[in-house]
PDB file of N, CA, C and O in Angstrom, chain B, residues numbered from 101:
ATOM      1  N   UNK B 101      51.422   7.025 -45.381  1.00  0.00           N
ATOM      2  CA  UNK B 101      50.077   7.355 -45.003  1.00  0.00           C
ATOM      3  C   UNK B 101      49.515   6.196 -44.192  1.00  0.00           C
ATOM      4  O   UNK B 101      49.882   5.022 -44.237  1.00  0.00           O
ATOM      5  N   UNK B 102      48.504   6.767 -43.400  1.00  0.00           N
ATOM      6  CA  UNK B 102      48.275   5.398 -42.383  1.00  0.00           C
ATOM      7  C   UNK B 102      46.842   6.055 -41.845  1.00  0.00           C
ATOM      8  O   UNK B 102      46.804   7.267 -41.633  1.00  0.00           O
ATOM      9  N   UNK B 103      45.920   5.405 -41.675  1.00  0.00           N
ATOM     10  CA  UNK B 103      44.548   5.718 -41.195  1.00  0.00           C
ATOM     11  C   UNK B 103      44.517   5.142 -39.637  1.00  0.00           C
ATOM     12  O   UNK B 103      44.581   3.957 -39.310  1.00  0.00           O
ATOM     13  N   UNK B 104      44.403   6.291 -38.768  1.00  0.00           N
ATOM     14  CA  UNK B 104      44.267   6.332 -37.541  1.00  0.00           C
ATOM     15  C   UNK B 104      42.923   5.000 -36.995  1.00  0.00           C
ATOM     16  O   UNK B 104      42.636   4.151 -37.839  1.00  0.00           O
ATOM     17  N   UNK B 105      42.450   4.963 -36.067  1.00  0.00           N
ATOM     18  CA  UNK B 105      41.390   3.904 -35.883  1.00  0.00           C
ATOM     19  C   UNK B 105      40.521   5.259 -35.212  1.00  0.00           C
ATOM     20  O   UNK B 105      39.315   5.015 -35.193  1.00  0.00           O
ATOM     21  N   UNK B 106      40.790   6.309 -34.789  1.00  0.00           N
ATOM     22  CA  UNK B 106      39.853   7.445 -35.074  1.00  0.00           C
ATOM     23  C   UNK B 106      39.370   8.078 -36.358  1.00  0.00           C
ATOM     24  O   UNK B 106      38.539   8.986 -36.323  1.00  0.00           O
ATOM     25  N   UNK B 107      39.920   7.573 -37.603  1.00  0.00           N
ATOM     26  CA  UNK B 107      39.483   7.892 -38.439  1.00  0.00           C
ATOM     27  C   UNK B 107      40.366   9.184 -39.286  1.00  0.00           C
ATOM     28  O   UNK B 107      40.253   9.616 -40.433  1.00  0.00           O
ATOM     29  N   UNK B 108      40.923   9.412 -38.589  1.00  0.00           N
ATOM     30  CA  UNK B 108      41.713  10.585 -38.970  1.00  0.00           C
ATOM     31  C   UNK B 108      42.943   9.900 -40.084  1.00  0.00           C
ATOM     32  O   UNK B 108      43.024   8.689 -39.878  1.00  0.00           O
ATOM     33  N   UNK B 109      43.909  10.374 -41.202  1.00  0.00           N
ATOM     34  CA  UNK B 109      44.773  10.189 -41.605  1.00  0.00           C
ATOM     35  C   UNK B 109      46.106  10.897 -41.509  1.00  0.00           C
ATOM     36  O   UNK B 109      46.321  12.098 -41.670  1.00  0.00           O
ATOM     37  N   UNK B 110      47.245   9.611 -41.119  1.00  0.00           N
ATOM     38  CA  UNK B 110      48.152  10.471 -40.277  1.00  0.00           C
ATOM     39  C   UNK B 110      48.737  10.499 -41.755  1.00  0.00           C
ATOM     40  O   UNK B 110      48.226   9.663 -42.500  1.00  0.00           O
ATOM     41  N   UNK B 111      50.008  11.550 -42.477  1.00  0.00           N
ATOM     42  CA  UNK B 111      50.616  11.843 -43.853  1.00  0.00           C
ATOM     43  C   UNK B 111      51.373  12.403 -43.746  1.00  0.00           C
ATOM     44  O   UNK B 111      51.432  13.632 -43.746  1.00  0.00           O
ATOM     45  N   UNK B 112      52.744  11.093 -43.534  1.00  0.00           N
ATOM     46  CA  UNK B 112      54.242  11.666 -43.189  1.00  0.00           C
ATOM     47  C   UNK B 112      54.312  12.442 -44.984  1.00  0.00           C
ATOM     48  O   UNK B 112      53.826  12.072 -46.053  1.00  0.00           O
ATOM     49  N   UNK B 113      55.355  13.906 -44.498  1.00  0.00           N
ATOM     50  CA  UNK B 113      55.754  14.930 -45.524  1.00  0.00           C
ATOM     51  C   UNK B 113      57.506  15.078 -45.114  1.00  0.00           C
ATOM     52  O   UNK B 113      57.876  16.251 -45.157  1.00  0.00           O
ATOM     53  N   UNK B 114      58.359  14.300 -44.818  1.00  0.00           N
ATOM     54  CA  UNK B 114      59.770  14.633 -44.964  1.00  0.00           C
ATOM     55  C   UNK B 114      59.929  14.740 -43.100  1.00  0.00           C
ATOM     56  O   UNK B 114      60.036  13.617 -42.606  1.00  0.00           O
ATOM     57  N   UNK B 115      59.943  15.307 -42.592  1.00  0.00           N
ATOM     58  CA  UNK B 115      60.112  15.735 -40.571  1.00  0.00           C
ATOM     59  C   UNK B 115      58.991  15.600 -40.508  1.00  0.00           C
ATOM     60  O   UNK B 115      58.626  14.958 -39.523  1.00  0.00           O
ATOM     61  N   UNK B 116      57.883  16.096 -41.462  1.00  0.00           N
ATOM     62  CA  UNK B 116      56.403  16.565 -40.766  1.00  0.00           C
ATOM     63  C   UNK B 116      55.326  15.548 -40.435  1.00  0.00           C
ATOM     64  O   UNK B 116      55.543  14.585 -41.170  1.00  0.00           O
ATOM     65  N   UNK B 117      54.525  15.368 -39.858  1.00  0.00           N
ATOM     66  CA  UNK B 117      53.668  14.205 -39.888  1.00  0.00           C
ATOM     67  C   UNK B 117      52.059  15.182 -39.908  1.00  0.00           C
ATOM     68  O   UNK B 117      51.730  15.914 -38.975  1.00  0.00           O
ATOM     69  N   UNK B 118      51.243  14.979 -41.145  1.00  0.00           N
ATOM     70  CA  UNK B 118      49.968  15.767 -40.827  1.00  0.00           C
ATOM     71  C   UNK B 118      49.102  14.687 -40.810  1.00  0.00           C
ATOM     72  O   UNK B 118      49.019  13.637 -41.447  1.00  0.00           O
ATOM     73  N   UNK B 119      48.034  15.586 -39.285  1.00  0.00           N
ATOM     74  CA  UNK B 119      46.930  14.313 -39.345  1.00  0.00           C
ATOM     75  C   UNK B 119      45.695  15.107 -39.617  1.00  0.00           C
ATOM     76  O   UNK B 119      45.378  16.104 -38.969  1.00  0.00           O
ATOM     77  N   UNK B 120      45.017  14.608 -40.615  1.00  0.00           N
ATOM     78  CA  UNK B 120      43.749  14.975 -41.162  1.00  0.00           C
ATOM     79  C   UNK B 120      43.075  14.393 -41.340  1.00  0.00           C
ATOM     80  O   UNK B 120      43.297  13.185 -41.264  1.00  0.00           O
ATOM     81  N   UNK B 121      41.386  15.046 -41.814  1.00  0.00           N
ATOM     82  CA  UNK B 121      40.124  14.127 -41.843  1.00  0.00           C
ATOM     83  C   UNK B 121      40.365  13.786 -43.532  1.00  0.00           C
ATOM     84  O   UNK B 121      41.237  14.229 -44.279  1.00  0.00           O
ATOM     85  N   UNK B 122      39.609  13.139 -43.729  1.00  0.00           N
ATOM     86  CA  UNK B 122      40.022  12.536 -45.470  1.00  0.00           C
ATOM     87  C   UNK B 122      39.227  13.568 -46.198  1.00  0.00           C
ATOM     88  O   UNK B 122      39.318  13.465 -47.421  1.00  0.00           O
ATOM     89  N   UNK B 123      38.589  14.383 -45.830  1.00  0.00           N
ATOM     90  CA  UNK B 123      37.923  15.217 -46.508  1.00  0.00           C
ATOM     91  C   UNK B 123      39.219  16.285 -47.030  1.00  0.00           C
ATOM     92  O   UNK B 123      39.661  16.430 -48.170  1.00  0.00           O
ATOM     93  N   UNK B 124      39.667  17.007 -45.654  1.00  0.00           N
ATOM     94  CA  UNK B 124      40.673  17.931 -45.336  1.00  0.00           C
ATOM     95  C   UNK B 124      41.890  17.414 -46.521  1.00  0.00           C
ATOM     96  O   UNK B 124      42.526  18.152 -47.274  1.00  0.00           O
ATOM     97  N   UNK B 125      41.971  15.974 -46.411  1.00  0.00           N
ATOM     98  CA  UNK B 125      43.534  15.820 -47.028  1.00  0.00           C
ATOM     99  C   UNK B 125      42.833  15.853 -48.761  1.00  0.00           C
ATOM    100  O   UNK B 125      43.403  16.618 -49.539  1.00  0.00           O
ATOM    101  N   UNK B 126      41.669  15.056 -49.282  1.00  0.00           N
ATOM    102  CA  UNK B 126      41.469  15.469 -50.752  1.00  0.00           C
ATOM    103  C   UNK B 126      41.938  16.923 -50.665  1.00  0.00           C
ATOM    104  O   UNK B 126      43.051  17.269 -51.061  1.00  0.00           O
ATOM    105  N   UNK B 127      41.020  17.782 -50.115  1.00  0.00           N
ATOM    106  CA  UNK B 127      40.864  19.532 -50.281  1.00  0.00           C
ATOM    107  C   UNK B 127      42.829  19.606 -50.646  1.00  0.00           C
ATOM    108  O   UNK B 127      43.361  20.030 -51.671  1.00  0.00           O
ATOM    109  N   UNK B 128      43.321  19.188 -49.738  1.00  0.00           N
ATOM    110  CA  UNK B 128      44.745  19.515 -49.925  1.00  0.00           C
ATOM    111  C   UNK B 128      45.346  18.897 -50.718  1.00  0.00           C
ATOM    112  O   UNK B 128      46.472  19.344 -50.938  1.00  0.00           O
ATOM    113  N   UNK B 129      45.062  18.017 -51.267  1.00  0.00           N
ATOM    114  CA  UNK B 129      45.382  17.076 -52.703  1.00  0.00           C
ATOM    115  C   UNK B 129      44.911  18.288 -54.014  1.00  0.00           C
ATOM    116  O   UNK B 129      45.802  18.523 -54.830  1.00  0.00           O
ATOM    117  N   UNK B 130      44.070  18.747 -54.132  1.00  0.00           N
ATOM    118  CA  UNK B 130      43.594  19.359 -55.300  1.00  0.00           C
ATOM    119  C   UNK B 130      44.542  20.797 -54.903  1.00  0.00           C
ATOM    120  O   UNK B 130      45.332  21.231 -55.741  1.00  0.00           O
ATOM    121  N   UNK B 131      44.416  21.323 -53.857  1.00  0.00           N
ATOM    122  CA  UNK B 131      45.596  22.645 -53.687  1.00  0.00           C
ATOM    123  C   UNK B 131      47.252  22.732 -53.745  1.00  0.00           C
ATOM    124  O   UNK B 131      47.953  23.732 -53.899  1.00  0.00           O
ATOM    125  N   UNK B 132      47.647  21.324 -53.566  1.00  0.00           N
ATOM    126  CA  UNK B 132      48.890  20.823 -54.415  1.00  0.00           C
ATOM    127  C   UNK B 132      48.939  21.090 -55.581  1.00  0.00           C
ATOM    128  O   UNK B 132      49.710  21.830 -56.193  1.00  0.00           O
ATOM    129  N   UNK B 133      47.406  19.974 -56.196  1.00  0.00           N
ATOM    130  CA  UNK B 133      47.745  20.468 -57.694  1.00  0.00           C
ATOM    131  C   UNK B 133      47.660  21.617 -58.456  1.00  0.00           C
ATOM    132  O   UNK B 133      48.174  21.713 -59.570  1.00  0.00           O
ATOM    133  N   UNK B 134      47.185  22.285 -58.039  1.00  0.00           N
ATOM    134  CA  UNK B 134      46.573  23.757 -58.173  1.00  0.00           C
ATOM    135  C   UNK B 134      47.845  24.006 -58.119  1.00  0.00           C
ATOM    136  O   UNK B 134      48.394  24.061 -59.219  1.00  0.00           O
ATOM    137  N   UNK B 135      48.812  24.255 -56.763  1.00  0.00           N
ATOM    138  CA  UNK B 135      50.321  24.991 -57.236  1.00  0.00           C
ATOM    139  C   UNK B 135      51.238  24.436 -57.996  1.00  0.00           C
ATOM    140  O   UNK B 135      52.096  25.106 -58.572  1.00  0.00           O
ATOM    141  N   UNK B 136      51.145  23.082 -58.079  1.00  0.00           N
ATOM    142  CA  UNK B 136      51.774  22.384 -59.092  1.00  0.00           C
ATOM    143  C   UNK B 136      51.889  23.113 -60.635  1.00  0.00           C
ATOM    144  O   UNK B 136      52.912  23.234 -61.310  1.00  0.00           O
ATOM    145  N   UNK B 137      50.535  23.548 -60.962  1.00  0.00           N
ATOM    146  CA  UNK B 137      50.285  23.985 -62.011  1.00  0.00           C
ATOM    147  C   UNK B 137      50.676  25.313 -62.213  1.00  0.00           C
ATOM    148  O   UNK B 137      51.200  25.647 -63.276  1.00  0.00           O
ATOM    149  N   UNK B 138      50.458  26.178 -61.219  1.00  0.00           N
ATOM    150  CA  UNK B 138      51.041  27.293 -61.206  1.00  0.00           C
ATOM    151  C   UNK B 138      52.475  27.245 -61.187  1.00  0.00           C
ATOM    152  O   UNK B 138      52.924  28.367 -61.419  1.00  0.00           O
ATOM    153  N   UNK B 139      53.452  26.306 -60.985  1.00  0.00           N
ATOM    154  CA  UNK B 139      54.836  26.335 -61.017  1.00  0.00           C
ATOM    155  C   UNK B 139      55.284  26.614 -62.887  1.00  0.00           C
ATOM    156  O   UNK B 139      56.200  27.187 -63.476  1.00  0.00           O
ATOM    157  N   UNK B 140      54.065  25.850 -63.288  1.00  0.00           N
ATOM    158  CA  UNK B 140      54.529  25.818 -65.005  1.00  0.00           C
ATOM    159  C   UNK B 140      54.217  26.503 -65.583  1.00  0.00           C
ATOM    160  O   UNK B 140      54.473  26.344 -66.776  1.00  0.00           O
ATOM    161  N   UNK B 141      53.488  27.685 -65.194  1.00  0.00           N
ATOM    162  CA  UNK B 141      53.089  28.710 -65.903  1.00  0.00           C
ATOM    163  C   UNK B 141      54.341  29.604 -66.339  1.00  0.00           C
ATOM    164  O   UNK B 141      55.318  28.883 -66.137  1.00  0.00           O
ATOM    165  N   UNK B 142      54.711  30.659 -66.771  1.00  0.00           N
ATOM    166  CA  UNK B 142      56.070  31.335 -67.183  1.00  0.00           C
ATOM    167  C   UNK B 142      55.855  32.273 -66.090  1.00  0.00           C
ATOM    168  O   UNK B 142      54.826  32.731 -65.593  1.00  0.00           O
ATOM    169  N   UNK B 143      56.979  32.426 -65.867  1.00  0.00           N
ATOM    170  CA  UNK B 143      57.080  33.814 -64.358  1.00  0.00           C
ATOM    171  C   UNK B 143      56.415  35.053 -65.286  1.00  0.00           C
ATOM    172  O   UNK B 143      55.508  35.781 -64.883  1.00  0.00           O
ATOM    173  N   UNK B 144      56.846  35.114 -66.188  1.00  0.00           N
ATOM    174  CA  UNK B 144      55.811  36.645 -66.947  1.00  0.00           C
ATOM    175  C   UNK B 144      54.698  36.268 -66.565  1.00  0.00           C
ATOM    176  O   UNK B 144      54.336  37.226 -65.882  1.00  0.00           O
ATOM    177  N   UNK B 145      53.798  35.438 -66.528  1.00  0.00           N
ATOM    178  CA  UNK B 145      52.397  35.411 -66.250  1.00  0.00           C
ATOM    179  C   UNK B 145      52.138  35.494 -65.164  1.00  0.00           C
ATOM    180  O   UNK B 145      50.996  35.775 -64.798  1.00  0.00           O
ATOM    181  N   UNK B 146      53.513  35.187 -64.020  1.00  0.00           N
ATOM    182  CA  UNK B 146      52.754  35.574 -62.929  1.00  0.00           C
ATOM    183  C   UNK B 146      52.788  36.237 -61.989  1.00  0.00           C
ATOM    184  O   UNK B 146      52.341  36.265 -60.843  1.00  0.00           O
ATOM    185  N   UNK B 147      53.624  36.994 -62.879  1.00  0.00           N
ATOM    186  CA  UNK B 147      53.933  38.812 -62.108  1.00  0.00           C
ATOM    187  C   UNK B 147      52.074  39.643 -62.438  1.00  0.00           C
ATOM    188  O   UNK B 147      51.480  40.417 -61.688  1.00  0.00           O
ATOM    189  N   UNK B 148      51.656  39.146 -63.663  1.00  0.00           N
ATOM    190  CA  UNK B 148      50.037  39.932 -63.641  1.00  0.00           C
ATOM    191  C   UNK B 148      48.746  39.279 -63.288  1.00  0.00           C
ATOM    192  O   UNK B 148      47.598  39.634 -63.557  1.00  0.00           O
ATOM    193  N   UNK B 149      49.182  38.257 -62.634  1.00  0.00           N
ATOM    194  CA  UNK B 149      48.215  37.474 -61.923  1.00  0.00           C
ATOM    195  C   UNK B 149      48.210  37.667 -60.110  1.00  0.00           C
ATOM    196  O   UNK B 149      49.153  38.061 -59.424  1.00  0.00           O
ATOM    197  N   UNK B 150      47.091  37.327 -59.730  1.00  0.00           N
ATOM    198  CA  UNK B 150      47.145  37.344 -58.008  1.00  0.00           C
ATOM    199  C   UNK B 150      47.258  35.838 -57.482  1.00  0.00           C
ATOM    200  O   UNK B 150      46.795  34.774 -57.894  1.00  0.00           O
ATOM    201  N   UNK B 151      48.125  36.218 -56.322  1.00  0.00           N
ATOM    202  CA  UNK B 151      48.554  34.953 -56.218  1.00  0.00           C
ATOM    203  C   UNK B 151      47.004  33.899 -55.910  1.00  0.00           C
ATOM    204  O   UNK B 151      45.933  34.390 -55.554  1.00  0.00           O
ATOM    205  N   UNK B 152      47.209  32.593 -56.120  1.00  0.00           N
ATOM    206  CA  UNK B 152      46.148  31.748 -56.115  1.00  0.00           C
ATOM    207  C   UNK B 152      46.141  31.668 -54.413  1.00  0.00           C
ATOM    208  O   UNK B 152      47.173  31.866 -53.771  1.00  0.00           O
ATOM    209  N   UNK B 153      44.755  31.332 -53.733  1.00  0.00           N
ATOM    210  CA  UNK B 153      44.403  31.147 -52.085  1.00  0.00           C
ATOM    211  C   UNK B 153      44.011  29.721 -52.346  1.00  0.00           C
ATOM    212  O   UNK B 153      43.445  29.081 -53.233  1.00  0.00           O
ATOM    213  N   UNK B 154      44.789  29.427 -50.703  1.00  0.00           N
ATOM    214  CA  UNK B 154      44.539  28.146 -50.504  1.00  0.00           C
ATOM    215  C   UNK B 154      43.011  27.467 -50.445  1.00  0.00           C
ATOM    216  O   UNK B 154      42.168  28.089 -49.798  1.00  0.00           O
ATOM    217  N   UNK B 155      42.676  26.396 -51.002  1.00  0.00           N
ATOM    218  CA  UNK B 155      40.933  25.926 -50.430  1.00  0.00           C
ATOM    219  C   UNK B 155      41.107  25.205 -49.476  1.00  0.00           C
ATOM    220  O   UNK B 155      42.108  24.498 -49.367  1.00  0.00           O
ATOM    221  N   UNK B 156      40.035  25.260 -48.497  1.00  0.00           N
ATOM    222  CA  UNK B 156      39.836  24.599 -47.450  1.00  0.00           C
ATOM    223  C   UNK B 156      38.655  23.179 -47.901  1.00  0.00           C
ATOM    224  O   UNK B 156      37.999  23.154 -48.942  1.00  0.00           O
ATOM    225  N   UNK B 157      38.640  22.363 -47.080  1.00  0.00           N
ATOM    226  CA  UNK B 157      37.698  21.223 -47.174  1.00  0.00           C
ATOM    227  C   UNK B 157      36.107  21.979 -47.918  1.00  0.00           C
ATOM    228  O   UNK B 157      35.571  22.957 -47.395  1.00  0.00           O
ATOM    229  N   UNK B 158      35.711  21.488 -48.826  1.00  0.00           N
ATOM    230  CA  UNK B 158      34.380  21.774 -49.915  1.00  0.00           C
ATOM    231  C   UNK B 158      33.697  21.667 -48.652  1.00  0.00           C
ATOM    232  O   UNK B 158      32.732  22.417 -48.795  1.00  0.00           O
ATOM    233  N   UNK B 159      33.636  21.132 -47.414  1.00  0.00           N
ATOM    234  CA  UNK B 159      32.063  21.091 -47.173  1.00  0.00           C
ATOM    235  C   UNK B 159      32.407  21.763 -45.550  1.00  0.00           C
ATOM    236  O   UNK B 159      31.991  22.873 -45.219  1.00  0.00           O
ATOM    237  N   UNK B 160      33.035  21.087 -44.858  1.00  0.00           N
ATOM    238  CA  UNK B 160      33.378  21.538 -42.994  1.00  0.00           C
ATOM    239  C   UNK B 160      34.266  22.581 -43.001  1.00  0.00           C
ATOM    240  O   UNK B 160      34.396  23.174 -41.930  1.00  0.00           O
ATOM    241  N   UNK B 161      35.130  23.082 -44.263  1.00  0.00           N
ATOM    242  CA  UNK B 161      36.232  23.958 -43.394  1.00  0.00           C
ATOM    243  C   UNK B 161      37.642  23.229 -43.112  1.00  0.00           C
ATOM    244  O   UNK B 161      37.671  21.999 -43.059  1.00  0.00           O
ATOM    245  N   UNK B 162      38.764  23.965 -42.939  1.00  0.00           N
ATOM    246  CA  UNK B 162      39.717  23.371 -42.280  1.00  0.00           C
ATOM    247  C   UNK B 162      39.409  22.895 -40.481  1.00  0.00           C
ATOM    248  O   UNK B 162      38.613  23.487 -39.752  1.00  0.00           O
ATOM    249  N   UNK B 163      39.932  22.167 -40.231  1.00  0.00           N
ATOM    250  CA  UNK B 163      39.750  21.667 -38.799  1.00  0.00           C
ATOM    251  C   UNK B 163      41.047  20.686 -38.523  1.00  0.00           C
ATOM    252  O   UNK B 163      41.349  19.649 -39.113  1.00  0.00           O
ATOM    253  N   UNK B 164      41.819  21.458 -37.261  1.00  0.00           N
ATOM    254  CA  UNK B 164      42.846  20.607 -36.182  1.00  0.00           C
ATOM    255  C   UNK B 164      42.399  19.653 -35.768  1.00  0.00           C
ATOM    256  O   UNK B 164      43.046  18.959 -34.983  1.00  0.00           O
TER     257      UNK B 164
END
């Protein structure tokens, strides 16, 4: 991880490199954990559940 001098944060993922506002990358920190959690649930539970939607940034939205 590395903070741009625009402010943006660049967040190497394996090939990928994402650059986001720090707002954008929390929002995507908590939607990790969110599927994280859903991984441990038992597959019976989640054949009668809908799948969980991604959140975007609490306040602006996603933004490129």
């Amino acid at each position: 991880m590395t903070r741009c001098s625009c402010g943006h944060i660049h967040l190497a993922v394996g090939p990928v490199t994402l650059r986001l506002e720090e707002d954008v990358l929390r929002a995507l920190g908590h939607t990790l954990v969110e599927a994280i959690q859903q991984l441990e649930v038992p597959h019976e539970a989640e054949a009668s559940e809908p799948a969980p939607a991604a959140h975007g940034a609490p306040t602006s939205g996603w933004k490129q």
